[in-house]
C-alpha positions as CSV (number, residue, x, y, z in Angstrom):
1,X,10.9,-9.9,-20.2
2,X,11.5,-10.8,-16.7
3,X,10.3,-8.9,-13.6
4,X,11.1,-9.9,-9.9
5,X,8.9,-9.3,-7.0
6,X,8.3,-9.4,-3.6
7,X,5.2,-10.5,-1.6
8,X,5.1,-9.9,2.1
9,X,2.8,-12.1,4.4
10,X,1.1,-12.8,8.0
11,X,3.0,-15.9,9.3
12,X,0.4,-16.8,11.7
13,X,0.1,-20.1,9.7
14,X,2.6,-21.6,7.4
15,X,3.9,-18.9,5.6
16,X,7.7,-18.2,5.9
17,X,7.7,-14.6,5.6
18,X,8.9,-13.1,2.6
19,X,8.8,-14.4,-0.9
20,X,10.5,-13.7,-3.8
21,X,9.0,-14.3,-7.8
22,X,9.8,-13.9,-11.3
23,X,7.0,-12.5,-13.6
24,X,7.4,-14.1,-16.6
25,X,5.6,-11.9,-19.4
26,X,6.6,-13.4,-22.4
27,X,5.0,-17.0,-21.1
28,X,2.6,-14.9,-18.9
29,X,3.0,-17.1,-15.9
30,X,5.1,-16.5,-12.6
31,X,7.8,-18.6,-11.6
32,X,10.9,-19.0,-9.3
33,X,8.3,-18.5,-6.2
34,X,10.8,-19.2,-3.3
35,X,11.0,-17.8,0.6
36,X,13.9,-15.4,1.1
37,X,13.3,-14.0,4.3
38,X,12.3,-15.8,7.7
39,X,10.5,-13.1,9.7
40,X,7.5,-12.4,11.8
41,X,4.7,-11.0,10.3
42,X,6.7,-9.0,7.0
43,X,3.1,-7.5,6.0
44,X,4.0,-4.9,4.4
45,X,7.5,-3.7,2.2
46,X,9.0,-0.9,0.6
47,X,11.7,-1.1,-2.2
48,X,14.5,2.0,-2.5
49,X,14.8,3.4,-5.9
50,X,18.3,1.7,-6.5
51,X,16.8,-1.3,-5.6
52,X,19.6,-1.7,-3.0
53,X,17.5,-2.0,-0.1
54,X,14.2,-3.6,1.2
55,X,12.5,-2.3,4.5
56,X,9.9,-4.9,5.8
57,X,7.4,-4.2,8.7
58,X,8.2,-7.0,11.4
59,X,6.6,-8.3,14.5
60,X,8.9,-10.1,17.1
61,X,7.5,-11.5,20.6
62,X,6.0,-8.3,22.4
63,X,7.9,-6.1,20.1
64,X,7.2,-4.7,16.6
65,X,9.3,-2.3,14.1
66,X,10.8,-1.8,11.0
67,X,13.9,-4.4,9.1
68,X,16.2,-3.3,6.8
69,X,17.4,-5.8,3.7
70,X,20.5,-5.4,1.3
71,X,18.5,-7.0,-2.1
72,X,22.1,-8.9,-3.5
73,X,22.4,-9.9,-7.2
74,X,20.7,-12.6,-6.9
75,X,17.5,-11.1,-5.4
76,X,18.2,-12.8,-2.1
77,X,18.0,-10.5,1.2
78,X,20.4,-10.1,3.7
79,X,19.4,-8.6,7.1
80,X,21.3,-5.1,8.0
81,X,19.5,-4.4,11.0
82,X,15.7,-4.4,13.0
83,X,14.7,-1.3,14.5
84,X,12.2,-2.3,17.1
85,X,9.9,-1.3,20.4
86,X,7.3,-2.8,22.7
87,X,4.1,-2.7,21.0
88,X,2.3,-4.1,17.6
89,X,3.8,-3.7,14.3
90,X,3.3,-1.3,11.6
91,X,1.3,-1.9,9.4
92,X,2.9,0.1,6.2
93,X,6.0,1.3,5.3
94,X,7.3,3.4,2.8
95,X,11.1,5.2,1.4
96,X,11.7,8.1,-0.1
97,X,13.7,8.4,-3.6
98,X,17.4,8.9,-2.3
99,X,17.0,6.3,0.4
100,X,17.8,9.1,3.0
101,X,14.3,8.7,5.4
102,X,11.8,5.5,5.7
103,X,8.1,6.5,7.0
104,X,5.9,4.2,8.7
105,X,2.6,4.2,9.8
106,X,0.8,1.4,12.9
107,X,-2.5,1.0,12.5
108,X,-2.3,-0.2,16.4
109,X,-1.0,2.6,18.1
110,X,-2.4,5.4,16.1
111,X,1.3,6.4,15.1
112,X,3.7,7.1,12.7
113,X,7.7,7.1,12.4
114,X,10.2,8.5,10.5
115,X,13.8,6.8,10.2
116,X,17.3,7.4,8.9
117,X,19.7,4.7,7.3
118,X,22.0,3.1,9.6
119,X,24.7,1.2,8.5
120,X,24.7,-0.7,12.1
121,X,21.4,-1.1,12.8
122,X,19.5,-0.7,9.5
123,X,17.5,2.2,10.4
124,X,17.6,4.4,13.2
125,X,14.6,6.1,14.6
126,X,14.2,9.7,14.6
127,X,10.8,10.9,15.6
128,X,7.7,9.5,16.1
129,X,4.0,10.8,16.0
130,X,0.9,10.1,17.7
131,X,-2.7,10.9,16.7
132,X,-5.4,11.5,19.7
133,X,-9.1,11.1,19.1
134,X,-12.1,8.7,18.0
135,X,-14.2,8.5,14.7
136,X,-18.2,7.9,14.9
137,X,-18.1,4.2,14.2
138,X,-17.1,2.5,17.5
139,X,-16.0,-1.1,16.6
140,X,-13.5,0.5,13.9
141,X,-13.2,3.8,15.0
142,X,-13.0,3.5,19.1
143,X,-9.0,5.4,18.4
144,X,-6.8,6.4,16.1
145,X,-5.5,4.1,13.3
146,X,-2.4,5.7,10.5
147,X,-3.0,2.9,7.9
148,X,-0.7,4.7,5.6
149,X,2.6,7.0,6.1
150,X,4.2,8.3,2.6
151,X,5.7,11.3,0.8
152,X,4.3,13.5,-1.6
153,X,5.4,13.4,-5.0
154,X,7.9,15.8,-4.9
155,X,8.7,15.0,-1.5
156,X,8.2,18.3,0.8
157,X,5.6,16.9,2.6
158,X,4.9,13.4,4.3
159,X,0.9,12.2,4.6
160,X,-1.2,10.0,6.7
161,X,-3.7,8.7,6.3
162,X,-6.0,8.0,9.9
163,X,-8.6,5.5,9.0
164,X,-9.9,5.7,13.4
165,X,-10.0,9.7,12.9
166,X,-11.6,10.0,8.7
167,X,-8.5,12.2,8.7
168,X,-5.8,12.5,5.7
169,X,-2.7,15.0,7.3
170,X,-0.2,16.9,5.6
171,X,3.3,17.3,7.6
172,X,6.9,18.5,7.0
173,X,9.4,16.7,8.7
174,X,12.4,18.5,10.8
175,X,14.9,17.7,13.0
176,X,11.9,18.7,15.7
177,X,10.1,15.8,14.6
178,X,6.5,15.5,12.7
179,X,5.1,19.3,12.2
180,X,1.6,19.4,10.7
181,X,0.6,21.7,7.7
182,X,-2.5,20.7,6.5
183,X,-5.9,18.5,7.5
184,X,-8.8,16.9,5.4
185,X,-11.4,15.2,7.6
186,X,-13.5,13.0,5.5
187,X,-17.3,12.4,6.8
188,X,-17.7,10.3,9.4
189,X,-17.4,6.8,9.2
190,X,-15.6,6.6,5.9
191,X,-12.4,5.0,7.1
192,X,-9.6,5.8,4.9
193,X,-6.7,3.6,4.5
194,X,-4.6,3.9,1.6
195,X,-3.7,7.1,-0.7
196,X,-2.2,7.2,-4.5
197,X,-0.9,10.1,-6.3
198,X,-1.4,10.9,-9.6
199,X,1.7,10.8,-11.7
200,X,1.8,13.8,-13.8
201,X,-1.3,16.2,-12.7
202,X,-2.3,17.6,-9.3
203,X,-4.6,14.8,-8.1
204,X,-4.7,12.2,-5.4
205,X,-7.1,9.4,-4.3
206,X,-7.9,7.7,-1.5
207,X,-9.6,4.0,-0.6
208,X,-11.5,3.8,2.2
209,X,-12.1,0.7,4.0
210,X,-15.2,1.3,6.1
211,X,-17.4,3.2,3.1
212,X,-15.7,1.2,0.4
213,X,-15.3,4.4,-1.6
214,X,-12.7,6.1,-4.2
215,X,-12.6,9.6,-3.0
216,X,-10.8,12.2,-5.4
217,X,-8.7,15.1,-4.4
218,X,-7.1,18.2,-5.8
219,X,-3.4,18.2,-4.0
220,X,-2.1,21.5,-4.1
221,X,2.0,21.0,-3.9
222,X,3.2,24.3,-2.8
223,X,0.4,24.6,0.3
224,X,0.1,20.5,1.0
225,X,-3.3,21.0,1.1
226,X,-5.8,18.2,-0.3
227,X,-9.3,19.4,-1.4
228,X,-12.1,16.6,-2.2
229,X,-13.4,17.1,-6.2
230,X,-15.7,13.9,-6.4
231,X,-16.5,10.3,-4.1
232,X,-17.4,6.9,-5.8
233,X,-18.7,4.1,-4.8
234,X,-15.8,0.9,-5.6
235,X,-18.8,-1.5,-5.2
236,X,-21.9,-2.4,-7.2
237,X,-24.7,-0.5,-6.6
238,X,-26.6,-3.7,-6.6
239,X,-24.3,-5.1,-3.9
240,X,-25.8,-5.9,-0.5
241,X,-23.0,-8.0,1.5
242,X,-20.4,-7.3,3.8
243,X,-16.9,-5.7,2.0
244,X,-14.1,-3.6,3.3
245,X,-12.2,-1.3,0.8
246,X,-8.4,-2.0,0.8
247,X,-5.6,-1.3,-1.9
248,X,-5.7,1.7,-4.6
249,X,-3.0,1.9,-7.8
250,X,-2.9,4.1,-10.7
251,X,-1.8,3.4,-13.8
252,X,1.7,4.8,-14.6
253,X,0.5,7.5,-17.5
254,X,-2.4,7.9,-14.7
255,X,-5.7,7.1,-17.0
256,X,-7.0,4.4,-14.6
257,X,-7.0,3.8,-11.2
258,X,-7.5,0.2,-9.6
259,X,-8.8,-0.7,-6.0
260,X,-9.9,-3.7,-4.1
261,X,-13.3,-4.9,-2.6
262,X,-12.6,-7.7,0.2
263,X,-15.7,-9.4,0.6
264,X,-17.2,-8.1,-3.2
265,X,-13.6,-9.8,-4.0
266,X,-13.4,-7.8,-7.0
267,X,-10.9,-5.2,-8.5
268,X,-12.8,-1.9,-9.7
269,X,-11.6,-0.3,-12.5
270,X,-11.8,3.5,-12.9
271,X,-11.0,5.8,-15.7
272,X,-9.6,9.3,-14.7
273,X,-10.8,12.0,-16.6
274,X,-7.4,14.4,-17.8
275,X,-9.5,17.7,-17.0
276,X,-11.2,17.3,-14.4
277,X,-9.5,14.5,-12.0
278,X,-12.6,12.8,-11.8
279,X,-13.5,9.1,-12.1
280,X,-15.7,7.1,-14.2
281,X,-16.3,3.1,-13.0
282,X,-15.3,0.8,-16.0
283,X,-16.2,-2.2,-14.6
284,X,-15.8,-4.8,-11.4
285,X,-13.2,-7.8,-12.1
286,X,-14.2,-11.1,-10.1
287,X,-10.1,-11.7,-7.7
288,X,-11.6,-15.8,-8.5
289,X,-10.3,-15.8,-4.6
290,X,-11.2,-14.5,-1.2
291,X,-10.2,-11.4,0.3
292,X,-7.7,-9.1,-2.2
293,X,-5.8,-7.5,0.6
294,X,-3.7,-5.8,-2.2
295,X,-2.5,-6.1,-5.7
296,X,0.3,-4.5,-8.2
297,X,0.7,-3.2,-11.8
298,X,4.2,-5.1,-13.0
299,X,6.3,-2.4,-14.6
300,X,5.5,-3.2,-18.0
301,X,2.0,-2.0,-17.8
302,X,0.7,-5.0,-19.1
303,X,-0.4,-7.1,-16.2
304,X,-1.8,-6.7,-12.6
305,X,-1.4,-9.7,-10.2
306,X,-4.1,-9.7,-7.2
307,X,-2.8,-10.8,-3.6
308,X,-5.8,-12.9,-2.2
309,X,-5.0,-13.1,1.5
310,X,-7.4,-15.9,2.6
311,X,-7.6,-18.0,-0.4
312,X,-3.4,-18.1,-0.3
313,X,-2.9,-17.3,-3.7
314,X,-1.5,-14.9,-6.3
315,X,-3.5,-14.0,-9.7
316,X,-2.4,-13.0,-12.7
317,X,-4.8,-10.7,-15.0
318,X,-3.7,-8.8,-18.5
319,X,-4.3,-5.6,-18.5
320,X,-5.0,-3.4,-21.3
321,X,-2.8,-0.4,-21.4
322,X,-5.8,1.3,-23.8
323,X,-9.3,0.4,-22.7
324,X,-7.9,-0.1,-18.4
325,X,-9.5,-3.5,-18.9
326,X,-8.2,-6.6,-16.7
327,X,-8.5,-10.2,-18.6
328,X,-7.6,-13.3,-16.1
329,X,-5.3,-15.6,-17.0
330,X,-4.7,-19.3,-16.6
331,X,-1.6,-18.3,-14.0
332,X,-1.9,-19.0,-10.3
333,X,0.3,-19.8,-7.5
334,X,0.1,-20.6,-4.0
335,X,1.1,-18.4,-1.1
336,X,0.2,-18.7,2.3
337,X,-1.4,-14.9,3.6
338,X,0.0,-12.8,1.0
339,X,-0.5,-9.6,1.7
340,X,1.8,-6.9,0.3
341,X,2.9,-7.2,-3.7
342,X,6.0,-5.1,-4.5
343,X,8.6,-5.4,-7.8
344,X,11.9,-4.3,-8.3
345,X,11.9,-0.8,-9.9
346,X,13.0,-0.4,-13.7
């Protein structure tokens, strides 16, 4: 079996911008590794259910913002449209199921957008947000940073997550714009960035970059309200050199949940417990590269391919759907400042 990806870069060097690949699992190796997209900065993407559209985060001159891609037969992409304003580019983007509204969320301005579909230009803004504040830690915290801008699972509510403010926020969206329901602050100096949700139970977990912790939530659908049940350390306890957390997954029948360590270089490996919500560490998994800025379970389950963002490569490990465990394999391929991993939904 076949399944096609994308990988989204910084092009501050020689990257292209986006890439397209093939996983093949059968000879467990990827192939067809070709650019597709010539953009600035594509750092982050988001895929629509249908797998019609693509929505990239894009930097252009003194302007940043979201594009829009039609994904063709093929898997080439075909620019709709650029939505953009002066000012840095997101830094995460995400689409709900019926392709009808596209968050974002810009770790620059301390912001987050919501957008429509627009057959002219892609996507069309509708309202924006802005956080206010500071955290304790002043080289990381001296503002407010949205790392991450999604929907809950059944889609009534839209989250951020403020790594500058150790804040995770609960809003509904209207025609008013961005309308808060719910806050979590974490303790100070954590610095969340990225959130996953539990598939099939009332749980939720966040990475934090700063703290390099897993923290586990009880999410509570009807209210929107998050409530921490448990906070785990994704490093070694032995560990004494610099690492920032950075991408969380969970497995698709949610027993184990994956994050990265960049400077540890290492994917943790978590098993949930069905009860409770709560995490026990399996084990640390060497990236055999420098600085996993993110990673992705392929849709079979079966195998997890790490994004090393200073190394410039892509690593395929096997993954056992059983025991959570990752096994590396001889399969490698060159990409310059990968950043984002995303497949094509099955």
């Amino acid at each position: 079996m076949n399944y096609s990806g994308y990988i989204g870069t910084y092009t501050k060097g020689k990257s292209e911008g986006i890439y397209s690949f093939t996983l093949d699992t059968e000879r467990k190796k990827f192939v067809d590794l070709r650019a597709v997209a010539s953009l600035g900065n594509p750092t982050y993407l988001a895929i629509s259910s249908n797998n019609d559209c693509l929505y990239s985060v894009v930097k252009k001159g003194s302007e940043g913002g979201i594009a829009a891609f039609a994904i063709d037969a093929s898997g080439a992409l075909n620019l709709l449209g650029q939505n953009l304003r002066t000012g840095s580019s997101p830094c995460y983007v995400s689409v709900d199921r019926e392709n009808t509204c596209i968050l974002d969320g810009n770790y620059h301005e301390g912001a987050a957008s919501f957008y429509k579909p627009d057959q002219s230009l892609g996507v069309q803004l509708k309202a924006e947000l802005k956080h206010k504040g500071s955290g304790a830690d002043p080289g990381r915290q001296e503002a407010a940073h949205i790392h991450f801008a999604a929907f809950t699972p059944d889609e009534r509510f839209a989250v951020t997550v403020d790594l500058g403010l150790d804040a995770l926020t609960t809003y509904r969206l209207a025609e008013t714009g961005w309308v808060e329901q719910s806050e979590l602050k974490f303790a100070p100096g954590t610095g969340p960035r990225h959130l996953v949700f539990h598939p099939n139970a009332p749980y939720a977990y966040v990475m934090t970059e700063l703290s390099s912790e897993v923290i586990a939530m009880h999410f509570d659908s009807t209210s929107g309200h998050f409530t921490i049940i448990q906070v785990v350390s994704a490093l070694p306890a032995d560990f004494k050199g610099h690492s920032q957390g950075a991408a969380i997954k969970i497995s698709a029948d949610g027993r184990f949940v994956y994050a990265s360590n960049r400077g540890h270089n290492s994917i943790a490996v978590l098993q949930v417990d069905e009860g409770s919500g709560k995490l026990a560490l399996i084990e640390h998994v060497d990236t055999t590269g420098d600085w996993p800025r993110d990673f992705e379970i392929d849709p079979s389950g079966r195998f997890l391919i790490v994004a090393n963002q200073n190394s410039g490569d892509l690593v395929l490990f096997e993954r056992d759907p059983v025991s959570g465990h990752l096994r590396i394999l001889d399969s490698k391929v060159l990409v310059p400042d990968p950043v984002c991993i995303t497949f094509l939904h099955r």
